[in-house]
Phi, psi and omega in degrees: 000297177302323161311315175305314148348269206297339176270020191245315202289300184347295180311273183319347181267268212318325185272003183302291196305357176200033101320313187274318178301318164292341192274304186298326168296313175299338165320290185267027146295326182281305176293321180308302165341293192297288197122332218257076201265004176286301196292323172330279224275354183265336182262009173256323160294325202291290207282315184299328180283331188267330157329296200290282251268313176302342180278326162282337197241327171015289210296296181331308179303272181336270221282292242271322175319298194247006156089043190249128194252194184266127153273164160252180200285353192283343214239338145218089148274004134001289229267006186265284168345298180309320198284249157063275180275344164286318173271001149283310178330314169292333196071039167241180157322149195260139190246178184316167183214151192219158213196092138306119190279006173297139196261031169242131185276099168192190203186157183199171185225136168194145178152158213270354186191178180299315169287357154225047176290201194166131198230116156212161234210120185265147129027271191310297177307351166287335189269353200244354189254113177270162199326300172308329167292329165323282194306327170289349182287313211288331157322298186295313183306291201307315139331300198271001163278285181269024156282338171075048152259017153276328165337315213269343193247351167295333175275323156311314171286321205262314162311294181312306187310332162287314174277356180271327134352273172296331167314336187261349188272304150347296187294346187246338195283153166281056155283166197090022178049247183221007177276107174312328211270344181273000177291112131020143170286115190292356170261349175258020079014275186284359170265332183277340169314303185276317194293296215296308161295341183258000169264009201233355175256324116027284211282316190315293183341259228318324190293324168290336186277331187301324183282356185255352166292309212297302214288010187232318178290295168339286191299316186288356186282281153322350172238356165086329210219084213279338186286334197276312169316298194269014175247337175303267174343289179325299187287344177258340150339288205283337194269357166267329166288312210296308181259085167286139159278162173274158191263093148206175183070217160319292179331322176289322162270032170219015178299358201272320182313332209271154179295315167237157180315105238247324182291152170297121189286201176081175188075209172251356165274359167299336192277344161258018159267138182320315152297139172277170173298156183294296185318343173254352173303295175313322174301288181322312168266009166283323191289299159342282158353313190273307176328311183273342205094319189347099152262158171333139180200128185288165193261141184252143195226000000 
């Protein structure tokens, strides 16, 4: 089983990387285009400092979003427990644990590494989940830790914000030097403007739903029980349409971080969520399950 992992993980950190490579080509490709290497080197420092600054502070922003405080272990022990055996399991640091007072059911992980992670846990998903489901969330949060997947999407975000940068930049800046016929068109101007962000929000999607398979192929990996994940998911599914948050403030840049999609799904903003559909989340890990054996097992405590 952990073998299988790890050549699954393997497989997805290839295409991350050449995903990003690709998001890095279209960059200086862009730039080459333009002529204009003042505006470049200016939308490219610019998107590594809010990058960066988002890369170190991740957790503090995430938590701060959903109003999620510090617990001790008296005040939940359960869920004190689950982290607990679980990141000895991994052989990693037990990392902080957080309690969102939101009545809508869900959870996230966040902080650049095992060592400054962070797990939180709303209100709501305690009331609707019993321990073995629980414990399969805390698999999947505990996972996107230790895949580095804030790294990844934080490299991520820093790219796309560099060509969108530059997409915006292209209208006002003089590239192409003083020659007119090497100037860039202004109508392929106003098309990389619209194009240009929406291919770099596009590269982003594909990079957050690959983490979030891996982190559910992952997390079921580590708790042995892939079946608890996907009956975990069916009920925060449900329990996220009836009580949707609203997509505004903070909260819109850190929905990706949450286990389900926190906004009222459906339409055509389904085709811009961070998440893949739940029904193929769900799919996936029956099919794990069969595959592993994972079968149903009550949580031993």
């Amino acid at each position: 089983m952990l073998k299988e992992s790890n050549v699954h993980s393997h497989h997805n950190g290839l295409k991350t990387a050449a995903l990003l490579g690709l998001l890095t080509g279209l960059i200086l490709a862009v730039g080459y285009w333009l002529g204009g290497s003042t505006g470049l080197v200016i939308a490219v420092i610019f998107s590594l400092v809010t990058n960066a600054v988002s890369y170190f502070f991740s957790d503090r922003i995430a938590l701060r979003s959903m109003g999620a405080q510090p617990v001790s272990e008296a005040e939940f022990p359960q869920l004190h427990q689950i982290v607990r055996e679980l990141a000895q399991q991994a052989g990693q640091p037990m990392p902080r644990l957080y309690v969102s007072p939101s009545m809508q059911p869900n959870a996230f992980a966040t902080g650049r590494d095992p060592e400054h992670a962070a797990v939180a846990v709303t209100v709501g998903i305690t009331r609707i989940l019993d321990l073995r489901e629980l414990r399969g969330v805390i698999g999947h949060e505990l996972s996107h830790v230790y895949n580095r997947d804030i790294l990844i999407s934080s490299v991520a975000g820093a790219l796309a914000g560099i060509i969108t940068m530059v997409a915006q930049l292209a209208i006002f800046l003089p590239f192409g030097g003083s020659d007119d016929e090497d100037a860039p068109n202004p109508a392929s101007l106003l098309l990389m403007l619209i194009l240009g962000p929406l291919a770099a929000s596009v590269i982003q999607l594909a990079i957050s739903r690959n983490r979030e398979f891996q982190a559910d192929a992952s997390g079921a990996t580590l708790t042995g029980d892939p079946l608890a994940l996907a009956s975990a998911l069916e009920k925060i599914h449900y329990g996220t349409q009836r009580v949707p948050l609203p997509a505004d403030g903070q909260l819109t840049s850190t929905a990706h971080l949450m286990i389900a999609n926190p906004f009222r799904g459906g339409g055509i903003s389904a085709l811009f969520s961070t998440h893949p559909p739940m029904e193929e989340r769900v799919r996936r890990l029956h099919e794990q399950a069969s595959l592993t054996g994972g079968a149903a097992r009550p949580y031993v405590r």
